[in-house]
BALO-263574 format. One record per atom (N, C-alpha, C): residue number from 1; residue in one letter; atom name; x, y, z. Coordinates in pm, 1 decimal, decimal comma, m for minus. Layout:
BEGIN
REC   resi   resn   name         xx         yy         zz
REC    NUM      a     CA          X          Y          Z
...
END
This chain:
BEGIN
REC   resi   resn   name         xx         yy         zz
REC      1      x      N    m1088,9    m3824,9     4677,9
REC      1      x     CA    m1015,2    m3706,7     4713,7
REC      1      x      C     m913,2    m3670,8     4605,8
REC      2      x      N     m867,2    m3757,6     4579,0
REC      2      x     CA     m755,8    m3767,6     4444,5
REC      2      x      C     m852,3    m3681,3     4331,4
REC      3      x      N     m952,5    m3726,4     4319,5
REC      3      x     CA    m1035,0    m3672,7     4196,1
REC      3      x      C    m1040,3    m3552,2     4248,2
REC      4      x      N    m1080,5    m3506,8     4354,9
REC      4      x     CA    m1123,2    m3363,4     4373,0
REC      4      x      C     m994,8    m3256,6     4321,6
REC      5      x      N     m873,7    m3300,4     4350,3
REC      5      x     CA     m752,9    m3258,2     4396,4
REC      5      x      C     m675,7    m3214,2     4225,0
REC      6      x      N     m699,5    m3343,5     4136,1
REC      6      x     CA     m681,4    m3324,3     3960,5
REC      6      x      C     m762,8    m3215,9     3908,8
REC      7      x      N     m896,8    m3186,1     3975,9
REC      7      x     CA    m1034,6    m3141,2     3921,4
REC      7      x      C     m900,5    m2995,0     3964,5
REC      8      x      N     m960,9    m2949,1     4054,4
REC      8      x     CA     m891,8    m2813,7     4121,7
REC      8      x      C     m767,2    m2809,7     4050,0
REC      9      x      N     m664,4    m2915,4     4013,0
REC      9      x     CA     m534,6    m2836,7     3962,2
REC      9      x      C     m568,3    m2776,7     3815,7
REC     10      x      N     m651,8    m2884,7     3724,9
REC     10      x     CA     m687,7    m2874,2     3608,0
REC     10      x      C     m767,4    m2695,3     3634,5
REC     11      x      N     m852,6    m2725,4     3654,8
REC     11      x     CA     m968,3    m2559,4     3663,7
REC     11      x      C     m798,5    m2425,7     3711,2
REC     12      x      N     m738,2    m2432,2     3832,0
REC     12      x     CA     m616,0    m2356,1     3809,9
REC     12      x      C     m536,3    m2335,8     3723,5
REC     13      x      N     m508,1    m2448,9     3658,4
REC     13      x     CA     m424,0    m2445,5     3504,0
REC     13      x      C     m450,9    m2341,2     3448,4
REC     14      x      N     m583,5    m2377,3     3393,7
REC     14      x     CA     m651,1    m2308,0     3289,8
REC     14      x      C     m735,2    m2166,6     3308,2
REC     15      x      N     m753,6    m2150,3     3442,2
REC     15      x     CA     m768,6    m1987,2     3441,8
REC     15      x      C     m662,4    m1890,1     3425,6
REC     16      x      N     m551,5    m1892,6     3375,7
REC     16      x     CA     m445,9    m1799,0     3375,8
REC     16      x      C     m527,6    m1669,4     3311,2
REC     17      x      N     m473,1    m1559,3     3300,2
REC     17      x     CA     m470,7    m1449,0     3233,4
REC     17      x      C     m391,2    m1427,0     3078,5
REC     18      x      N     m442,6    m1397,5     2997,6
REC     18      x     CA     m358,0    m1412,0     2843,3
REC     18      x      C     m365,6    m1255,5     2855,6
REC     19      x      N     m240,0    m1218,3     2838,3
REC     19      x     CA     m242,0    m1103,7     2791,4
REC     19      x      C     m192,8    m1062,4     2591,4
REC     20      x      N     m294,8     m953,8     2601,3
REC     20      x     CA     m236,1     m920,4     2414,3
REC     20      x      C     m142,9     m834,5     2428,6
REC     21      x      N       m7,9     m878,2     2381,5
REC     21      x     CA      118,0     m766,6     2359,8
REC     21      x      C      152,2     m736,7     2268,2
REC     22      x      N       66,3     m775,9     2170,7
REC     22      x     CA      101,2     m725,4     1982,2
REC     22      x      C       87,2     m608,8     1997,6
REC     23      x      N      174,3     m510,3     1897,0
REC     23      x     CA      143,2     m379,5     1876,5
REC     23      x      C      168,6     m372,2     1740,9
REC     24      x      N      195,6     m478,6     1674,7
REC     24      x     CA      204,8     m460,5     1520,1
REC     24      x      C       59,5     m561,4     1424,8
REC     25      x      N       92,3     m498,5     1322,1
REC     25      x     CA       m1,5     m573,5     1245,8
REC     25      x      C       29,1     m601,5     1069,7
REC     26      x      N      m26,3     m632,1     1021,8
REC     26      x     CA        8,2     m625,6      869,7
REC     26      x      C      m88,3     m581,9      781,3
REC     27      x      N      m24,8     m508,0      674,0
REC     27      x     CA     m141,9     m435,5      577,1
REC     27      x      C     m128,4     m480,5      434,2
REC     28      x      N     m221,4     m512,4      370,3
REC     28      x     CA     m237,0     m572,7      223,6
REC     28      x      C     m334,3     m478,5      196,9
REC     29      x      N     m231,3     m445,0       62,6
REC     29      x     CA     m303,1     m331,7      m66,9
REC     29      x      C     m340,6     m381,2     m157,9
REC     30      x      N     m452,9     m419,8     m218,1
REC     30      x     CA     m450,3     m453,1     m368,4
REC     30      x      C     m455,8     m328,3     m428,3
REC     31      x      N     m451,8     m327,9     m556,8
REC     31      x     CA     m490,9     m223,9     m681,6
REC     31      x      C     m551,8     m256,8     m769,5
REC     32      x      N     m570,2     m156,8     m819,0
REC     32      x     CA     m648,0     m146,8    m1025,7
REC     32      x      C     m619,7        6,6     m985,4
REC     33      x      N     m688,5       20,8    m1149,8
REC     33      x     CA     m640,7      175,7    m1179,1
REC     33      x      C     m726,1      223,4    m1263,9
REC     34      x      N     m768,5      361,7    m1228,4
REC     34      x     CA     m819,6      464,5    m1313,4
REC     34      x      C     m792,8      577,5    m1409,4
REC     35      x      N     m861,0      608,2    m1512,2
REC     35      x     CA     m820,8      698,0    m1628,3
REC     35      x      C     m836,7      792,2    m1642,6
REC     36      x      N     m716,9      887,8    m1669,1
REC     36      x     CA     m777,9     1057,6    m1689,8
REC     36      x      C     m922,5     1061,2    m1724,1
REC     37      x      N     m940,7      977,9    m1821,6
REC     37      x     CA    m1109,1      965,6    m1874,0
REC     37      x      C    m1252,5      908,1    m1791,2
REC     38      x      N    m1192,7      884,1    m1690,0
REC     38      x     CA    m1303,8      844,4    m1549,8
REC     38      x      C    m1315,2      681,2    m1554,8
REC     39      x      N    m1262,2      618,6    m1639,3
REC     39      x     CA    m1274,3      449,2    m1655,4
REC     39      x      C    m1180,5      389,7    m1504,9
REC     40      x      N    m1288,5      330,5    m1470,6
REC     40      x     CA    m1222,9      230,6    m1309,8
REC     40      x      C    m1184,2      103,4    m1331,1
REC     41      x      N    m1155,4       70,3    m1231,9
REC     41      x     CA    m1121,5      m75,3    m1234,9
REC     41      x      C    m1036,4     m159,7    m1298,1
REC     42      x      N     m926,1      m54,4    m1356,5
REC     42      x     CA     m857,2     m137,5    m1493,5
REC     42      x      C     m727,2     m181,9    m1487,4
REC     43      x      N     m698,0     m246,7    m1603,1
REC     43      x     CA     m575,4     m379,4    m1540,5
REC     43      x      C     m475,0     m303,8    m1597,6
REC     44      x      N     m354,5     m364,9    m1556,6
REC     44      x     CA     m228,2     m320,8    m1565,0
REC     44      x      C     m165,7     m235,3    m1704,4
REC     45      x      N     m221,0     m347,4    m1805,3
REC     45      x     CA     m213,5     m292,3    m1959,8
REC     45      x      C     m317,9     m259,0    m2022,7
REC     46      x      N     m412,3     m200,7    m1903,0
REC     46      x     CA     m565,8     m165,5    m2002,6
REC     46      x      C     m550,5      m57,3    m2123,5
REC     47      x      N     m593,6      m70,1    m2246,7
REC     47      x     CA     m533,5       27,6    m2326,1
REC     47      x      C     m646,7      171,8    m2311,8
REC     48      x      N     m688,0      169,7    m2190,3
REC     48      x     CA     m736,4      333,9    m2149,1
REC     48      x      C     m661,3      393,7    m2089,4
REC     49      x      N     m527,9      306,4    m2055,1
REC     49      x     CA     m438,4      408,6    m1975,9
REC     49      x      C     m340,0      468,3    m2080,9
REC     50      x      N     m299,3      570,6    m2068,9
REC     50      x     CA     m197,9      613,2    m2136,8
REC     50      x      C      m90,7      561,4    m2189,6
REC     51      x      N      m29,9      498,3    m2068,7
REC     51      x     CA       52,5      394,9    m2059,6
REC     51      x      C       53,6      295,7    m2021,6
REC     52      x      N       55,5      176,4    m2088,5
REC     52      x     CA       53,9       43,2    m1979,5
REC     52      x      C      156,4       73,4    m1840,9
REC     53      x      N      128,7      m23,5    m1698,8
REC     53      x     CA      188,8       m0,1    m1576,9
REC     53      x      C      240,7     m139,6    m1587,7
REC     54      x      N      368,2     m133,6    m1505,1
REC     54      x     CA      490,6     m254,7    m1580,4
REC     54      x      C      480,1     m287,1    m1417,1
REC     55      x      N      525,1     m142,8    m1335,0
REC     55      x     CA      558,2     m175,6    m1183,7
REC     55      x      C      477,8      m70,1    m1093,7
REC     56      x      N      464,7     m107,9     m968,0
REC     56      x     CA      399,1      m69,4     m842,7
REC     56      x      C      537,6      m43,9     m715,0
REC     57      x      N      490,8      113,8     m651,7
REC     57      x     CA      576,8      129,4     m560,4
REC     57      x      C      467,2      169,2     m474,0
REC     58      x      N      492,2       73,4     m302,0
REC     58      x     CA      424,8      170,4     m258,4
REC     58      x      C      477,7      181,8     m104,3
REC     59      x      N      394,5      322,5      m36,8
REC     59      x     CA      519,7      405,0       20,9
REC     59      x      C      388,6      399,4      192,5
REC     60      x      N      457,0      396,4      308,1
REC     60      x     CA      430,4      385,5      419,2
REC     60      x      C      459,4      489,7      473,6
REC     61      x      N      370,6      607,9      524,4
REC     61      x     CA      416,3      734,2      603,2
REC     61      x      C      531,0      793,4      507,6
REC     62      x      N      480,9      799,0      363,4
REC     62      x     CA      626,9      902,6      327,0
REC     62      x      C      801,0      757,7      298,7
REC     63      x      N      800,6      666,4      326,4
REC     63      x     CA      892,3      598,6      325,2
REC     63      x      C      870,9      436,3      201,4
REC     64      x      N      972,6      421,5      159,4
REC     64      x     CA      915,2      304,8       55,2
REC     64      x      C      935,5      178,1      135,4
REC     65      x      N      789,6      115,3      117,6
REC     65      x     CA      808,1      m30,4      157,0
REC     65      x      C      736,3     m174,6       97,9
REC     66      x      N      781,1     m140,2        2,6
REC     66      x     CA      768,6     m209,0     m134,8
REC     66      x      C      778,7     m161,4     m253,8
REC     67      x      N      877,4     m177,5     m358,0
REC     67      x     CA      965,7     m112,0     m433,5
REC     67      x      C      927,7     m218,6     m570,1
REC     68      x      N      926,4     m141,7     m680,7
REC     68      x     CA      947,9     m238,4     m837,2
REC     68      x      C      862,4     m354,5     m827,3
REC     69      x      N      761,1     m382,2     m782,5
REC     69      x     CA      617,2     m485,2     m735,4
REC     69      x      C      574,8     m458,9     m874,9
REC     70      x      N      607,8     m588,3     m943,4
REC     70      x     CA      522,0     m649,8    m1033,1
REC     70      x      C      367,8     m605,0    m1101,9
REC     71      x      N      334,0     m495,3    m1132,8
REC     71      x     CA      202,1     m506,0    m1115,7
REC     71      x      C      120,6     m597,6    m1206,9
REC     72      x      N      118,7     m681,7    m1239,7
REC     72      x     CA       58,9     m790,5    m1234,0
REC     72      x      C       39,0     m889,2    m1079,7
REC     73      x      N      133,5     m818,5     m951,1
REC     73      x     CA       75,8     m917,9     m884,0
REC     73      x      C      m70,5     m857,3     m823,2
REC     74      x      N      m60,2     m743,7     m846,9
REC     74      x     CA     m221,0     m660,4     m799,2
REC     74      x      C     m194,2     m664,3     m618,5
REC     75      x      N     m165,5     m684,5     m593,8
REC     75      x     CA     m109,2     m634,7     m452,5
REC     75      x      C       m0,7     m689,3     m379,3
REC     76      x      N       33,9     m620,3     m245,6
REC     76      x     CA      119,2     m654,1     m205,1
REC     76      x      C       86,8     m632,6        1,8
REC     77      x      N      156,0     m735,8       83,9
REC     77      x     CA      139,9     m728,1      197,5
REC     77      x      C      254,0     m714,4      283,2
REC     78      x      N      254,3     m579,4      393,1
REC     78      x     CA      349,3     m546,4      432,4
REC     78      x      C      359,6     m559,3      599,3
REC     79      x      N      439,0     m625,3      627,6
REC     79      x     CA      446,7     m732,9      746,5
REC     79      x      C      516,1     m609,4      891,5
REC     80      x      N      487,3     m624,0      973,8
REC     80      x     CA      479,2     m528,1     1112,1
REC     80      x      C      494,1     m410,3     1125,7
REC     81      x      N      371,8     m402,4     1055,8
REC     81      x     CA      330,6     m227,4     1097,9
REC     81      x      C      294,2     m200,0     1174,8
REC     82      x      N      312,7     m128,2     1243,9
REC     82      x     CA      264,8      m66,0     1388,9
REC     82      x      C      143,5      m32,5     1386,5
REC     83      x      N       56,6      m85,7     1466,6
REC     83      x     CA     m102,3      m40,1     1483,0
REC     83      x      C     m101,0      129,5     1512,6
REC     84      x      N     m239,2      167,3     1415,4
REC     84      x     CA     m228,4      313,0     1452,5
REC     84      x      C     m308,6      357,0     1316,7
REC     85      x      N     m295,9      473,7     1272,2
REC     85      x     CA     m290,7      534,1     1152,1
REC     85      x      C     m176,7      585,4     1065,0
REC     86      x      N     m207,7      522,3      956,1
REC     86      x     CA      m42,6      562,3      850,1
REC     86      x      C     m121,9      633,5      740,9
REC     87      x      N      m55,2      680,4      664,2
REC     87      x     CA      m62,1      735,2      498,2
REC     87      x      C       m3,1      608,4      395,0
REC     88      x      N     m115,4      590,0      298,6
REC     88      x     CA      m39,9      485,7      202,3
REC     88      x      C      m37,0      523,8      117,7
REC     89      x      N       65,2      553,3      m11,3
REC     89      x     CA       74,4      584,3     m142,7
REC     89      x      C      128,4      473,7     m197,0
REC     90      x      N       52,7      465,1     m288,5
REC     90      x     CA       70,1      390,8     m417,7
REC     90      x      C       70,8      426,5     m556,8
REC     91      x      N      223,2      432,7     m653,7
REC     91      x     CA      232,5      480,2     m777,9
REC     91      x      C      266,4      364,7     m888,4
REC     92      x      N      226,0      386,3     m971,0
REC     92      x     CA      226,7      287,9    m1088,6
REC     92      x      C      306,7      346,7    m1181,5
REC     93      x      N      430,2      304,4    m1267,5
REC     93      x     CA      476,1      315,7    m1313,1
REC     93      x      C      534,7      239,5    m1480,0
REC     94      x      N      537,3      332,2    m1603,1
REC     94      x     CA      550,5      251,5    m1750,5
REC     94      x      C      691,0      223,9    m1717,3
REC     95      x      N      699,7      168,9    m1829,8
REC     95      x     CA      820,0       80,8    m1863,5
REC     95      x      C      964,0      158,5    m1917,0
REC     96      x      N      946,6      315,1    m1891,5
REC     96      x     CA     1055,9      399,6    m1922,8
REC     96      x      C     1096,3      481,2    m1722,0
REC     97      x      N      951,0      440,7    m1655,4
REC     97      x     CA      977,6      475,4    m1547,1
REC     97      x      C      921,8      626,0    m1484,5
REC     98      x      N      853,5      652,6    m1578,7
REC     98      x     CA      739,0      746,3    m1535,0
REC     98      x      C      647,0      700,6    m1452,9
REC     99      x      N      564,2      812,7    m1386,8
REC     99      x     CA      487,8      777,6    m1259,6
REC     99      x      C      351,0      810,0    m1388,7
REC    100      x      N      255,5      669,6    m1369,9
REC    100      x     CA      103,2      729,4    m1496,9
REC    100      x      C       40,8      712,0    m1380,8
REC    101      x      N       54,7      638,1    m1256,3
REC    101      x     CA      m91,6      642,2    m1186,7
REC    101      x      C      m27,9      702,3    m1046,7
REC    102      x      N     m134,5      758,5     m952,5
REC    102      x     CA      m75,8      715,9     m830,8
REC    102      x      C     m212,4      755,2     m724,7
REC    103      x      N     m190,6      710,5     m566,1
REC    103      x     CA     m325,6      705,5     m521,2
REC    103      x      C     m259,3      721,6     m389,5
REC    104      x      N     m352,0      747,3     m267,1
REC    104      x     CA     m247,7      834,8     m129,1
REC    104      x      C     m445,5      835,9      m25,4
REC    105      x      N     m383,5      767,5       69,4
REC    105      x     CA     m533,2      736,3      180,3
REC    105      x      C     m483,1      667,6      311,0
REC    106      x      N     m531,9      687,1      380,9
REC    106      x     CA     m504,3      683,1      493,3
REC    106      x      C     m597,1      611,5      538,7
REC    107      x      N     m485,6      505,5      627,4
REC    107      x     CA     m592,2      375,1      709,3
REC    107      x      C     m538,2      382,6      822,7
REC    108      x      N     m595,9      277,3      923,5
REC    108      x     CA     m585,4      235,5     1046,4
REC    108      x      C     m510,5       69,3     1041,2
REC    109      x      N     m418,4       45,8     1031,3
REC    109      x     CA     m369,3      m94,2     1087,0
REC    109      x      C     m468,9     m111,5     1238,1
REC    110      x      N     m498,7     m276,0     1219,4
REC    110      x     CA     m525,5     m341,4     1385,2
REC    110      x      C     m375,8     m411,2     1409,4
REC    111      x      N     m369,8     m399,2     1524,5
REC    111      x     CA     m305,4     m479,2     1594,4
REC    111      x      C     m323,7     m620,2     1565,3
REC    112      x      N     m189,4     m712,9     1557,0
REC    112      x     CA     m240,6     m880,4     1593,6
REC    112      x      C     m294,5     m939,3     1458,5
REC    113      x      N     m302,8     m861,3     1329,3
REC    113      x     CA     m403,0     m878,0     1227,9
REC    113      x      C     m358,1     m816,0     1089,9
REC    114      x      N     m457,2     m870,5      997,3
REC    114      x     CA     m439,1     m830,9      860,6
REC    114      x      C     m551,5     m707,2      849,1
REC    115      x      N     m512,4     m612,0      840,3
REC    115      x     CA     m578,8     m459,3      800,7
REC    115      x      C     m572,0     m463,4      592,9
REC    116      x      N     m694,8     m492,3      546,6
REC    116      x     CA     m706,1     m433,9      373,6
REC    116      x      C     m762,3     m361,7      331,4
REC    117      x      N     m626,0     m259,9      236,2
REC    117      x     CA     m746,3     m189,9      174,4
REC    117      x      C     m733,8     m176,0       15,4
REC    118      x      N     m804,4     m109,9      m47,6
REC    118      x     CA     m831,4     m122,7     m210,0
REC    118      x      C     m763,1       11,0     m266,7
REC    119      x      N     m595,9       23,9     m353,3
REC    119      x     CA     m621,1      147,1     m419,6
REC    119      x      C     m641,7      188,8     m543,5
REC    120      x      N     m715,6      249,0     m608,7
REC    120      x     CA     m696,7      276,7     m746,6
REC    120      x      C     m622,6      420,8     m778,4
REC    121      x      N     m496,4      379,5     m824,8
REC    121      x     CA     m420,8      495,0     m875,5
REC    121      x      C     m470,1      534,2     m995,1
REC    122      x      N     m513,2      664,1    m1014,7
REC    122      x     CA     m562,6      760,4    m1127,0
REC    122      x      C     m441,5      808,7    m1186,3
REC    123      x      N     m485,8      841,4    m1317,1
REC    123      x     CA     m345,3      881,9    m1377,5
REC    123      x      C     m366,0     1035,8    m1360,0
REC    124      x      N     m241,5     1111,7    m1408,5
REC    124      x     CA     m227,7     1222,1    m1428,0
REC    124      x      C     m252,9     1296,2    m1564,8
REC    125      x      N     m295,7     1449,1    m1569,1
REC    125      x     CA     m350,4     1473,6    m1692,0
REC    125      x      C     m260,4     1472,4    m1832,2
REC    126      x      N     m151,8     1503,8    m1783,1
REC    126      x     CA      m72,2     1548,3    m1924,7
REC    126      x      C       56,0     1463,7    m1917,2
REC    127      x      N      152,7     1464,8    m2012,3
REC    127      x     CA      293,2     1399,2    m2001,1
REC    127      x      C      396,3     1396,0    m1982,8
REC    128      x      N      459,8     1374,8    m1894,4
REC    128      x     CA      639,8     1371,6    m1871,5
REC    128      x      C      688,5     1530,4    m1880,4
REC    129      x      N      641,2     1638,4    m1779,7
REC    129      x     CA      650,9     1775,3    m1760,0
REC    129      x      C      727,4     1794,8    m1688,0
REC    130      x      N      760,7     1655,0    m1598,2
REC    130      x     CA      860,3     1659,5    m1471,9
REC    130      x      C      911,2     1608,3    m1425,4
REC    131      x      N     1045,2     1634,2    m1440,3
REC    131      x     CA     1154,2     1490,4    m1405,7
REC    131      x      C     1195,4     1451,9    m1243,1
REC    132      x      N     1058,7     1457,8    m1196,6
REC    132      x     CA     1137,0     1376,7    m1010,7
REC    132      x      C     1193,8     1253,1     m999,8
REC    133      x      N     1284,1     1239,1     m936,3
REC    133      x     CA     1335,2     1143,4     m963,7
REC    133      x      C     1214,4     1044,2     m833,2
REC    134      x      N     1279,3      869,7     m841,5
REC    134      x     CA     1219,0      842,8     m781,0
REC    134      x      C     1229,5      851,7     m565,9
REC    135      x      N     1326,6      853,0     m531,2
REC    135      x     CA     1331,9      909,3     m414,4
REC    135      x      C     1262,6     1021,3     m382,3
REC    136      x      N     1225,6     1102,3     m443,9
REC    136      x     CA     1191,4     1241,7     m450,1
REC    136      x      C     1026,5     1203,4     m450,0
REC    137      x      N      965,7     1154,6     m554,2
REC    137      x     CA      858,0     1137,1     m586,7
REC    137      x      C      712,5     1131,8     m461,2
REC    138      x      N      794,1     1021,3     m370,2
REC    138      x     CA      665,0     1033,2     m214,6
REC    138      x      C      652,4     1163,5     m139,2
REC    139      x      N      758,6     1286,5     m164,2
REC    139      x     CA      733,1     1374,7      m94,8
REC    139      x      C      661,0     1493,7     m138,6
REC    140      x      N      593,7     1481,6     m263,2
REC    140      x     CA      494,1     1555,8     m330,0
REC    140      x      C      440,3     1622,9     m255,3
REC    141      x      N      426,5     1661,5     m255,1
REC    141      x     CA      288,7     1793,2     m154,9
REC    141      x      C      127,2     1739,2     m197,9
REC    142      x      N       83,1     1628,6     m111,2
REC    142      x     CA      m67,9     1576,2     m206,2
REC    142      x      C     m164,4     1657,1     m257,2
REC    143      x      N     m214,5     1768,9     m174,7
REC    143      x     CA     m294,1     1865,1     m199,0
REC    143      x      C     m233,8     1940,7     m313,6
REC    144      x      N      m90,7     1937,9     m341,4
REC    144      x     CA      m71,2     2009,0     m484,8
REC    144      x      C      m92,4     1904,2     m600,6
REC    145      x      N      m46,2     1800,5     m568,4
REC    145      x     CA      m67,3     1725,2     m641,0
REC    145      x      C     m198,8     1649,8     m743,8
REC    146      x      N     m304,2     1704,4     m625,7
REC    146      x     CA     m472,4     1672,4     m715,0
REC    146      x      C     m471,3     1769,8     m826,4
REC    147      x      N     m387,4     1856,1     m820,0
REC    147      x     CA     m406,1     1944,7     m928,0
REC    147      x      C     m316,7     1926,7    m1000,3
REC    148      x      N     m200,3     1900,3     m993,9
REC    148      x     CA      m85,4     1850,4    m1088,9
REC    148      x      C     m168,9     1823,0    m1243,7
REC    149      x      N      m48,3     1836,3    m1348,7
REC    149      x     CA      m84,9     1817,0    m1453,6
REC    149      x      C       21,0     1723,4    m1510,6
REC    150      x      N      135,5     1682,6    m1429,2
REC    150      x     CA      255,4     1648,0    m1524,2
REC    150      x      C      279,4     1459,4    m1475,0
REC    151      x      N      367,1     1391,9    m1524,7
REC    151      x     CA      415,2     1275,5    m1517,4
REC    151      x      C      513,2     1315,9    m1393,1
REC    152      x      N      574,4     1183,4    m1318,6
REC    152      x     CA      723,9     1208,0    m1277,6
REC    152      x      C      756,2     1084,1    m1315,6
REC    153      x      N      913,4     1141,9    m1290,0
REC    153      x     CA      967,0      982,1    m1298,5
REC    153      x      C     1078,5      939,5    m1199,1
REC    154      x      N     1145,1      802,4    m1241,4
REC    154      x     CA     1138,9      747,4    m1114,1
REC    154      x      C     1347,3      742,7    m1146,1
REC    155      x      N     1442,0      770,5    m1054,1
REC    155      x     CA     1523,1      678,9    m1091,2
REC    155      x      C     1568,2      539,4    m1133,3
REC    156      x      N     1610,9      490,7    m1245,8
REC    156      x     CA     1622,1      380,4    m1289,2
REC    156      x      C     1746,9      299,8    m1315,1
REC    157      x      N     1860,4      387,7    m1267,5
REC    157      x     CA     1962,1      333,5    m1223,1
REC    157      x      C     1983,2      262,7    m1117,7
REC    158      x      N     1922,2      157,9    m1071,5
REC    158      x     CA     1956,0       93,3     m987,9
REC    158      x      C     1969,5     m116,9    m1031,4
END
């Protein structure tokens, strides 16, 4: 009877209900980068870019959440994002602080999980036409921007 009695508490134990209450998740971007000249895949100081890229900013719905990123680390992972759909931009930046690459796509975070995706920032056609600073820079108008012809740049006083 004893046995029956362990059996039944054990089997009760263990039917509970788990509920999922995550509503956040995390998103990892890697990069490489592409050339006015159509060349993919290329590294930080590939000499098809105009400019070698020193640093990586990249921006969550319009907001920065990850700033001056190494680009040599080739990506970066950004810890409780709210499950859903966001906008991600990612700009690459030379070593005077001009914007040479930048790239803008839209994913889905999961919940509970690591959401990845791949960007390659393309550069822009022509050079340093326009001084945005860098606060300024994520609020581009994207659709004007495929057509853009100029550099921006970034504040560097900090």
């Amino acid at each position: 009877m004893k046995r029956i009695a362990l059996l039944l508490a054990a089997v009760g134990l263990g039917s509970g209900c788990v509920v999922d209450t995550c509503d956040t998740g995390s998103l990892s971007v890697d990069w490489s980068f592409s050339s006015v000249n159509g060349a993919t895949g290329l590294a930080c100081s590939d000499i098809r870019l105009s400019s070698p890229i020193v640093d990586v900013d990249v921006f969550l719905d319009g907001s920065p959440v990850a700033t001056f990123v190494n680009c040599y680390d080739y990506g970066v992972t950004i810890f409780d994002v709210s499950s859903g759909s966001h906008e991600v931009t990612v700009e690459g930046y030379d070593a005077s602080g001009y914007i040479v690459t930048r790239d803008w796509f839209t994913t889905s975070v999961a919940s509970c999980g690591d959401t990845f995706d791949v960007a390659m920032p393309g550069e822009v056609k022509s050079q340093r036409m326009c001084n945005s600073t860098r606060s300024e820079a994520p609020r581009v108008n994207h659709a004007a921007l495929a057509t853009a012809t100029s550099f921006f740049s970034r504040d560097m006083s900090r």
